[in-house]
BALOBA-1460 file (C-alpha; in Angstrom, 3 decimals):
// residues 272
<rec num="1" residu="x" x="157.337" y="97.224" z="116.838"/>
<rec num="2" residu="x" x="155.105" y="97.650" z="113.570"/>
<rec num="3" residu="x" x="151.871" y="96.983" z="113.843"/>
<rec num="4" residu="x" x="152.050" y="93.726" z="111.470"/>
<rec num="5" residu="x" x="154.339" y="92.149" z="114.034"/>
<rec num="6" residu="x" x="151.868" y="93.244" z="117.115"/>
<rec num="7" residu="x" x="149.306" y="91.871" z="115.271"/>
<rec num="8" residu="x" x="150.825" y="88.553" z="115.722"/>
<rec num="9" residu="x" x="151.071" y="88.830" z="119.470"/>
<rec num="10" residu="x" x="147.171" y="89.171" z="119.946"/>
<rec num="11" residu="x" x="145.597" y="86.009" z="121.242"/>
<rec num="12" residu="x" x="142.694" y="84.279" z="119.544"/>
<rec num="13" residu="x" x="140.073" y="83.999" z="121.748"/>
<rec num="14" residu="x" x="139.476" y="80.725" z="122.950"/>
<rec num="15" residu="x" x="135.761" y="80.464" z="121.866"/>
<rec num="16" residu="x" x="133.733" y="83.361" z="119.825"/>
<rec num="17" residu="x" x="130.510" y="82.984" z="119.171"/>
<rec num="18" residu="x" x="128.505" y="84.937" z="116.585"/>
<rec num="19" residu="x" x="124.657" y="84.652" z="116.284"/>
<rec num="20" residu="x" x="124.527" y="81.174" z="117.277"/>
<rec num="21" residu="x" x="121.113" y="79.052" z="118.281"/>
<rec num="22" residu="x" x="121.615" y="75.982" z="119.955"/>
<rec num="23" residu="x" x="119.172" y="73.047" z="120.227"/>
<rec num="24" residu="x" x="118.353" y="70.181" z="122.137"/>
<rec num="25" residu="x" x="120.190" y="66.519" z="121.413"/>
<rec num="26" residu="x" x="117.289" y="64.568" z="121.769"/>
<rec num="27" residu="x" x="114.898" y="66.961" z="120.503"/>
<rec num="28" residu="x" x="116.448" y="69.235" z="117.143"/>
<rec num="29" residu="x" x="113.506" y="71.449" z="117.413"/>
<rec num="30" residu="x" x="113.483" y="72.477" z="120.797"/>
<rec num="31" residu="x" x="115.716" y="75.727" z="121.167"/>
<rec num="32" residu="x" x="118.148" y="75.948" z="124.230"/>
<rec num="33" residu="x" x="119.460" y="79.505" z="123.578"/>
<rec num="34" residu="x" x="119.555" y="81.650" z="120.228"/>
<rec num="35" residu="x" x="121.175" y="84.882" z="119.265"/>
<rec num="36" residu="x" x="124.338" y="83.728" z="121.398"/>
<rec num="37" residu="x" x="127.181" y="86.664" z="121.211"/>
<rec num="38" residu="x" x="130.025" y="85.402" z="123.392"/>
<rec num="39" residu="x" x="133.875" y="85.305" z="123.511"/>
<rec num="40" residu="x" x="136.140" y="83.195" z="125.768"/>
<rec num="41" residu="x" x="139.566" y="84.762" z="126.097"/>
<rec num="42" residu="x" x="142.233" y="82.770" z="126.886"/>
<rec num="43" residu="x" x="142.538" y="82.163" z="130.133"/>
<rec num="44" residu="x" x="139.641" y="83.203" z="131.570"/>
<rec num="45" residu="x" x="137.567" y="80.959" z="134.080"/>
<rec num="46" residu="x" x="133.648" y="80.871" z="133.332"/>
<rec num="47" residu="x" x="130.943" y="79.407" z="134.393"/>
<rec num="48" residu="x" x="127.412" y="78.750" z="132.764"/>
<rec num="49" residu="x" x="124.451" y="79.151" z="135.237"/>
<rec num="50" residu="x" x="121.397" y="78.188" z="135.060"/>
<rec num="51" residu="x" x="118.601" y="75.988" z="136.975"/>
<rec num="52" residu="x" x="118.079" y="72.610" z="136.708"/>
<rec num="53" residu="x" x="116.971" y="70.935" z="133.050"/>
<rec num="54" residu="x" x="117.607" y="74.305" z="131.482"/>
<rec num="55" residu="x" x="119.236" y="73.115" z="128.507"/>
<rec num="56" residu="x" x="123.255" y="73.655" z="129.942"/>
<rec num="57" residu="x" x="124.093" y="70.328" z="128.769"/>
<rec num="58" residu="x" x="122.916" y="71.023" z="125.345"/>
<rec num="59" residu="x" x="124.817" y="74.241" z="125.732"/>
<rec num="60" residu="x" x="127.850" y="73.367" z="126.313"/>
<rec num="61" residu="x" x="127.907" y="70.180" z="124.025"/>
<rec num="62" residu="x" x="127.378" y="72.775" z="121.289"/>
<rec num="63" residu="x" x="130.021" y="74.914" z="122.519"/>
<rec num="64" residu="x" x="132.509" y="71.508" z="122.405"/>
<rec num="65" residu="x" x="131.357" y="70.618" z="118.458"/>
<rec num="66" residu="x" x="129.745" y="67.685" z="119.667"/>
<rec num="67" residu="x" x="126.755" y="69.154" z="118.795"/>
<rec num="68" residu="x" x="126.317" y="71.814" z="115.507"/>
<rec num="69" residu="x" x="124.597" y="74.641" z="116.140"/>
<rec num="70" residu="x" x="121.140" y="75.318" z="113.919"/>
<rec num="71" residu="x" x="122.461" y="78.475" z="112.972"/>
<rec num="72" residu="x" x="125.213" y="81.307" z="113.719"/>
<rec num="73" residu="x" x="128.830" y="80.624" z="113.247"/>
<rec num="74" residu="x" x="131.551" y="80.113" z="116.526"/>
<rec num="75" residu="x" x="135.413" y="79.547" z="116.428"/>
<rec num="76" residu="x" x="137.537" y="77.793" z="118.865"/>
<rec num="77" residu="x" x="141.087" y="79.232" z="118.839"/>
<rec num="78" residu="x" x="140.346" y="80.918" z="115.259"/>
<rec num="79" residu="x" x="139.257" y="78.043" z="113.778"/>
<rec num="80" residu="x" x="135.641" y="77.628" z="112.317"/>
<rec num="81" residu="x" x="133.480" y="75.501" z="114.596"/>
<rec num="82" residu="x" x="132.539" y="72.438" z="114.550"/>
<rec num="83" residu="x" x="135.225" y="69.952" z="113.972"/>
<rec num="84" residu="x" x="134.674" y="66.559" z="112.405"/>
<rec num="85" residu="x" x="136.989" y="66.414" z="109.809"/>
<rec num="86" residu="x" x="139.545" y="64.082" z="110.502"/>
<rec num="87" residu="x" x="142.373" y="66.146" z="109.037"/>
<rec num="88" residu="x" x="141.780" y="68.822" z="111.920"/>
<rec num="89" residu="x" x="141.582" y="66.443" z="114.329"/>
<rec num="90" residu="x" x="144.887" y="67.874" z="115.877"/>
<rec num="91" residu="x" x="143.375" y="71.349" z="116.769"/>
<rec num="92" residu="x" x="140.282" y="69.551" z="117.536"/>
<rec num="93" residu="x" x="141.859" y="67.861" z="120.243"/>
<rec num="94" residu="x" x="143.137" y="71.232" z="122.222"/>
<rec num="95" residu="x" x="139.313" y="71.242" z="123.528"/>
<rec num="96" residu="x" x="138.829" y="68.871" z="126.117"/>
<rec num="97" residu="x" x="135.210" y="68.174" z="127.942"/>
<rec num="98" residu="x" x="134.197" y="66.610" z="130.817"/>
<rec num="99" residu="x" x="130.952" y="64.822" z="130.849"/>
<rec num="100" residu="x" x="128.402" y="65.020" z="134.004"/>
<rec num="101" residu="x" x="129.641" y="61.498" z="135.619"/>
<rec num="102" residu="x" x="132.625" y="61.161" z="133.739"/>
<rec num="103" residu="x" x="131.066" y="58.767" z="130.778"/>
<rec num="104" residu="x" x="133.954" y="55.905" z="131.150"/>
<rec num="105" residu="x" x="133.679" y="52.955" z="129.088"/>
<rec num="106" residu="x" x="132.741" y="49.968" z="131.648"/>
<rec num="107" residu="x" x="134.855" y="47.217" z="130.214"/>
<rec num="108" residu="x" x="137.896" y="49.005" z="130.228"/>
<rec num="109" residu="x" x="139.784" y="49.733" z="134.270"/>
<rec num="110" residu="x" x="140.119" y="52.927" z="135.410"/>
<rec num="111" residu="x" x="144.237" y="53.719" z="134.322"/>
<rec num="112" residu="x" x="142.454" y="51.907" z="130.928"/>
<rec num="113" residu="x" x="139.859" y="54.777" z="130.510"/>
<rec num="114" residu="x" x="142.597" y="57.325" z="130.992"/>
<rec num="115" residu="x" x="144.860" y="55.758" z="128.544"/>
<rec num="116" residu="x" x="142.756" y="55.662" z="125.397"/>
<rec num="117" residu="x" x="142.901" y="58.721" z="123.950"/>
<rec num="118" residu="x" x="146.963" y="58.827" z="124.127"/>
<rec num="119" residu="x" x="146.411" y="55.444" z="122.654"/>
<rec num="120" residu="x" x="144.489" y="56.593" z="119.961"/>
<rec num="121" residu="x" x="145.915" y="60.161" z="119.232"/>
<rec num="122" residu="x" x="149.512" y="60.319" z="120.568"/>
<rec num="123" residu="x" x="152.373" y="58.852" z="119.108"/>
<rec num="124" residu="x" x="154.227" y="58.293" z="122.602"/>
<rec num="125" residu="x" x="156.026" y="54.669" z="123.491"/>
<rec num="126" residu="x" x="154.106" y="52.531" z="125.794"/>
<rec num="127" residu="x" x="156.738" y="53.437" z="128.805"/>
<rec num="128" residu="x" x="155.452" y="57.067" z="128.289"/>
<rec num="129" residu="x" x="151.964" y="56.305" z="128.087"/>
<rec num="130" residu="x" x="152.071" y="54.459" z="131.095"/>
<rec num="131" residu="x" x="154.089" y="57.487" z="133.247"/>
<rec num="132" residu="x" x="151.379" y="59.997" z="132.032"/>
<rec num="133" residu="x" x="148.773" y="58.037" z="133.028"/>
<rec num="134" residu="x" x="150.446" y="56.877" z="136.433"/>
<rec num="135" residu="x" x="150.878" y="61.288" z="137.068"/>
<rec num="136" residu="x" x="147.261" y="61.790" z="136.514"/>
<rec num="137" residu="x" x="146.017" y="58.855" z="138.542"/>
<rec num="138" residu="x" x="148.479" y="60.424" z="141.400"/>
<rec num="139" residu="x" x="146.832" y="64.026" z="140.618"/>
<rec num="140" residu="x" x="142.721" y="63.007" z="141.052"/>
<rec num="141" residu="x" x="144.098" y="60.461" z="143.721"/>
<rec num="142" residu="x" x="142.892" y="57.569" z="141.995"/>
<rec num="143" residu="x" x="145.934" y="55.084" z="141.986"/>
<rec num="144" residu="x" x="144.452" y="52.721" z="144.743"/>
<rec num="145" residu="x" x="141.575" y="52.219" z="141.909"/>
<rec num="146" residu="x" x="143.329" y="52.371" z="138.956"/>
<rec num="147" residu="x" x="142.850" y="48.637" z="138.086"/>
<rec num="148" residu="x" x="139.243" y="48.713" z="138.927"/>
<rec num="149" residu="x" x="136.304" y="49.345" z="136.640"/>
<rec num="150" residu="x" x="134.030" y="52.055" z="136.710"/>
<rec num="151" residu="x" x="131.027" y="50.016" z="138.084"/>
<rec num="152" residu="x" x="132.680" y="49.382" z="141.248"/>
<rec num="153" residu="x" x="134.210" y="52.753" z="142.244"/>
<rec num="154" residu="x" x="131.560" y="55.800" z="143.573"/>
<rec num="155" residu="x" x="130.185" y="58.129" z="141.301"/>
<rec num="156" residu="x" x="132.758" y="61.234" z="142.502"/>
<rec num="157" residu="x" x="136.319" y="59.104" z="141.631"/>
<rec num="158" residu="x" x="134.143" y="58.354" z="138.170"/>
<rec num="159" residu="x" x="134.269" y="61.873" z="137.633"/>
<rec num="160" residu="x" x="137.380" y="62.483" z="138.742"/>
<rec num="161" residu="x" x="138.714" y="59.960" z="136.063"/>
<rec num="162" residu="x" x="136.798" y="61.502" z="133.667"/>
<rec num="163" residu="x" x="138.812" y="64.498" z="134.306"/>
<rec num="164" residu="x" x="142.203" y="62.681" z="134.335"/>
<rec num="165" residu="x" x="141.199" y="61.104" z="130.614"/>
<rec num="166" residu="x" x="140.556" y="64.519" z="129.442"/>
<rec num="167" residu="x" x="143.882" y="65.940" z="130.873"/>
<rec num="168" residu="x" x="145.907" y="63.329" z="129.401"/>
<rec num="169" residu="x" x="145.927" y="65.015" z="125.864"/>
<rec num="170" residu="x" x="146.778" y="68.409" z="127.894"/>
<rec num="171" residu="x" x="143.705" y="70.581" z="126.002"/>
<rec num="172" residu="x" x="143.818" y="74.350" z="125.944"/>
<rec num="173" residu="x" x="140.316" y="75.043" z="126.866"/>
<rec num="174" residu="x" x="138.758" y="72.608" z="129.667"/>
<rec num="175" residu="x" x="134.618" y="72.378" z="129.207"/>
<rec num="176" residu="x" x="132.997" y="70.575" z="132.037"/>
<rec num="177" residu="x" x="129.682" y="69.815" z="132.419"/>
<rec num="178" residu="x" x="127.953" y="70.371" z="135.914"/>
<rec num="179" residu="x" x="131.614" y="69.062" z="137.580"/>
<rec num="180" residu="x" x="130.290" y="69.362" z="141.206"/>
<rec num="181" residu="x" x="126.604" y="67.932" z="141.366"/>
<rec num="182" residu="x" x="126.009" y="65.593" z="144.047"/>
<rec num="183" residu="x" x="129.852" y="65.580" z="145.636"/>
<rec num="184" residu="x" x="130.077" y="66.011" z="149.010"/>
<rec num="185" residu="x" x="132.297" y="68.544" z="150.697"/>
<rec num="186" residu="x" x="135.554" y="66.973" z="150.362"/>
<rec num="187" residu="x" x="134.879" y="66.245" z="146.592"/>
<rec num="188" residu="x" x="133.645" y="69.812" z="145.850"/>
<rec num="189" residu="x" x="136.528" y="71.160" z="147.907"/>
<rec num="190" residu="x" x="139.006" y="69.159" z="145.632"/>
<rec num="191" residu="x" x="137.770" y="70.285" z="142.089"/>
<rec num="192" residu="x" x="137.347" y="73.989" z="143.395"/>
<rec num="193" residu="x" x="141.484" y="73.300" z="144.389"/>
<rec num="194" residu="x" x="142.517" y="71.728" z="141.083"/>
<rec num="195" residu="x" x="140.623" y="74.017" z="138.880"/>
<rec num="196" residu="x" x="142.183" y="76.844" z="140.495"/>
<rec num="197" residu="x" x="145.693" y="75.542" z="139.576"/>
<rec num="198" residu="x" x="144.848" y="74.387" z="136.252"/>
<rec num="199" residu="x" x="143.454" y="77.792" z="135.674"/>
<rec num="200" residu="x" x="146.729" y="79.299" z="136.674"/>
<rec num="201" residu="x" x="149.148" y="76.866" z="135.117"/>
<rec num="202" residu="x" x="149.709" y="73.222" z="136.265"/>
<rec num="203" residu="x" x="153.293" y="71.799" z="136.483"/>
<rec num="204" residu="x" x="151.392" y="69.028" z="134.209"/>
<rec num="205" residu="x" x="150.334" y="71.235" z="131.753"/>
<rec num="206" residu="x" x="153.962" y="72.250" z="131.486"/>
<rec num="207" residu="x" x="152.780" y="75.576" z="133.663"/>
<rec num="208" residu="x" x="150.199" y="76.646" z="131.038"/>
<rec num="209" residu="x" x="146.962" y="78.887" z="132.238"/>
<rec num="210" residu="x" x="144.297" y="76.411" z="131.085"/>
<rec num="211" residu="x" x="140.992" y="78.202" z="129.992"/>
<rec num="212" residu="x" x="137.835" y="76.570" z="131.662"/>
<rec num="213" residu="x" x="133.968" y="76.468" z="131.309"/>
<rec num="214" residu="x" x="131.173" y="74.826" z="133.335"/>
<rec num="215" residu="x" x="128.013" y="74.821" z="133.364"/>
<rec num="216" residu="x" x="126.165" y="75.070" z="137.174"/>
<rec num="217" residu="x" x="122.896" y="75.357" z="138.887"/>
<rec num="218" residu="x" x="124.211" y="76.796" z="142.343"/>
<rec num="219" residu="x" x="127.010" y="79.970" z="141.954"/>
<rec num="220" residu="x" x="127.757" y="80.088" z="145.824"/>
<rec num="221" residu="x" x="130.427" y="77.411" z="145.754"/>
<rec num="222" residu="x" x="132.290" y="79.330" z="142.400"/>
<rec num="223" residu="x" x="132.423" y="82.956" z="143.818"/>
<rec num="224" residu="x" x="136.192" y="82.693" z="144.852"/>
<rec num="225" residu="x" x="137.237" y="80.569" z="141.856"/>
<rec num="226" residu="x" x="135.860" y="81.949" z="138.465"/>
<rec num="227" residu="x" x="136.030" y="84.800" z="137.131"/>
<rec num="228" residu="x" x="133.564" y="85.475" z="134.482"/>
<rec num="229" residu="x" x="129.901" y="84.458" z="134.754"/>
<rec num="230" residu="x" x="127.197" y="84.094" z="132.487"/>
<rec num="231" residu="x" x="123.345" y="83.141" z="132.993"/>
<rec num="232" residu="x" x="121.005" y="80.710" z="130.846"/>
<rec num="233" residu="x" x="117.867" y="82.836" z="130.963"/>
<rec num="234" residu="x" x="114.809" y="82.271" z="128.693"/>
<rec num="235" residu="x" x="116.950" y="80.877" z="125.748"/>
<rec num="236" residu="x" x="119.356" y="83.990" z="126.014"/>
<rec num="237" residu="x" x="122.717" y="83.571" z="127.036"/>
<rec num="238" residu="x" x="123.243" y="86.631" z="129.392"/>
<rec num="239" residu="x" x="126.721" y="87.958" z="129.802"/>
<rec num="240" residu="x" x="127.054" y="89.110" z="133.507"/>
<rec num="241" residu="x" x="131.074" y="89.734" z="133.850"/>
<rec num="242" residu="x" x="132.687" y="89.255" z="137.391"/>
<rec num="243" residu="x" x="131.193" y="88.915" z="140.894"/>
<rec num="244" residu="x" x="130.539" y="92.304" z="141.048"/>
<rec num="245" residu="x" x="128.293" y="92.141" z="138.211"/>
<rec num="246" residu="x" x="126.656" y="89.173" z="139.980"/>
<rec num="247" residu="x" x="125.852" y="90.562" z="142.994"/>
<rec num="248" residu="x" x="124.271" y="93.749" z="141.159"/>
<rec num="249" residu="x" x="122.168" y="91.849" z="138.578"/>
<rec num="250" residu="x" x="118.117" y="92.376" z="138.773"/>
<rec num="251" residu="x" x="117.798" y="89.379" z="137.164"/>
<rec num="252" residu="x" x="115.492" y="86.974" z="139.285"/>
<rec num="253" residu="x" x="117.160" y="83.700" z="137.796"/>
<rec num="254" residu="x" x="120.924" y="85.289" z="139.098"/>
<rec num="255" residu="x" x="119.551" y="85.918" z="142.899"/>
<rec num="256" residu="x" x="117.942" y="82.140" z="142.981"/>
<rec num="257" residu="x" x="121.553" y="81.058" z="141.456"/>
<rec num="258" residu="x" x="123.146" y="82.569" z="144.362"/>
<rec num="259" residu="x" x="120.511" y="81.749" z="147.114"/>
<rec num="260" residu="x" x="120.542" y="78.341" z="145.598"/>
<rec num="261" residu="x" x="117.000" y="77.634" z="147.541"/>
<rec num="262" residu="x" x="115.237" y="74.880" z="145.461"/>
<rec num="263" residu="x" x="119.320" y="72.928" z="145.187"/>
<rec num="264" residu="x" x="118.816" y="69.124" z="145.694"/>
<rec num="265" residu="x" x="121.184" y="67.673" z="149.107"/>
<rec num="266" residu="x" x="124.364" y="65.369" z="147.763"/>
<rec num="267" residu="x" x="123.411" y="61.980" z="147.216"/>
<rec num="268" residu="x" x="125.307" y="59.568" z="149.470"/>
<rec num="269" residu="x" x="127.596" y="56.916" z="147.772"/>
<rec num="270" residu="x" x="128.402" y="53.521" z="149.255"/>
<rec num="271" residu="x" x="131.163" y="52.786" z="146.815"/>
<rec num="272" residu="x" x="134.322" y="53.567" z="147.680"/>
């Protein structure tokens, strides 16, 4: 093989980020991280640490294009970051992200709220529309509230739909923000389980490893799931590797993150 032809067998990495400084949505002058060297292979499974209201939410909205960053350049899958052109809407939409909560539209039902982006950016009959959504309402267990709206189903099967809308379009790279905060065991036990299998390769994702980022404020519950970490410290994004890594960092901000001492109980939820 020459090297012109192994040259086409490299992967892009999935996110590389080159000098970038991130700021705050509702405040452009406040800085959430700057200097920000970091690549995502494909593949890998990361997550984002950091305490409470450090700015991870900021973060990773930046690392999605929601958000441009105030200066540095970043890629996603060797394209130049971000993407609002409409034109590159199709490579835009191999990103997928998963708002804190899920962020459904009330007035539409659940199977509605999954729907609407293969409404809007697939060209599939309404037959196959309806199967895909119908598999993904089996896969987050969410048939029995499919035709309900989001106001009357519990905060947990709100995120879980959130999910199911963002796996509809079958992304690439999966960014969720802060997926397990205030779930209960059987809910945090259930996205630990399907984010292992999407990170391996889902039969819906036609078997394809599925790189994945999220943000957290505890790292105890991720230890036999991910397998890179990285730490929001003091605006710097610190690179910390595998568990190994972890469990040798000085770092004071790490050893809360795995202590977890100052972590909020799970709220309680009387929806159903």
């Amino acid at each position: 093989m020459n090297v012109a032809s192994a040259s086409l067998n490299v992967a892009l990495p999935a996110l590389e980020m080159r000098g970038l400084m991130m700021t705050a949505m509702r405040n452009p002058k406040q800085v959430v991280a700057q200097d920000v060297n970091w690549t995502v292979q494909p593949g890998e499974f990361w997550v984002v640490a950091a305490p409470q209201h450090s700015g991870k939410s900021d973060f990773l909205m930046t690392a999605a294009g929601i958000m441009a960053p105030a200066a540095g350049e970043f890629s996603f899958l060797g394209e130049p970051m971000p993407i609002f052109e409409e034109e590159r809407m199709p490579h835009r939409l191999k990103l997928g992200f998963v708002f804190d909560g899920g962020q459904l539209l009330g007035s539409l039902t659940i199977a509605e709220n999954i729907a609407l982006p293969l409404r809007y950016h697939s060209r599939l009959k309404e037959a196959e529309i309806t199967a895909r959504v119908n598999a993904l309402l089996q896969l987050t267990e969410l048939s029995s509230r499919a035709n309900l709206t989001p106001i009357n189903v519990a905060r947990s099967w709100q995120q879980r739909a959130g999910l199911a809308r963002v796996l509809a379009m079958a992304p690439q790279v999966l960014l969720l923000d802060s997926p397990l905060t205030g779930l209960d065991v059987r809910h945090t036990f259930w996205w630990l389980r399907l984010l292992n299998e999407l990170s391996r390769g889902h039969a819906l994702l036609d078997g394809k490893p599925l790189t994945i980022i999220a943000t957290v404020d505890d790292l105890r519950p991720w230890r036999y799931h991910a397998n890179r970490v990285a730490c929001l410290r003091q605006k710097e994004l610190v690179v910390l590797g595998d568990w190994t890594a972890v469990e040798a960092s000085p770092e004071p901000v790490v050893q809360e993150l795995l202590r977890n001492e100052t972590a909020p109980a799970p709220k309680s939820e009387a929806k159903v």
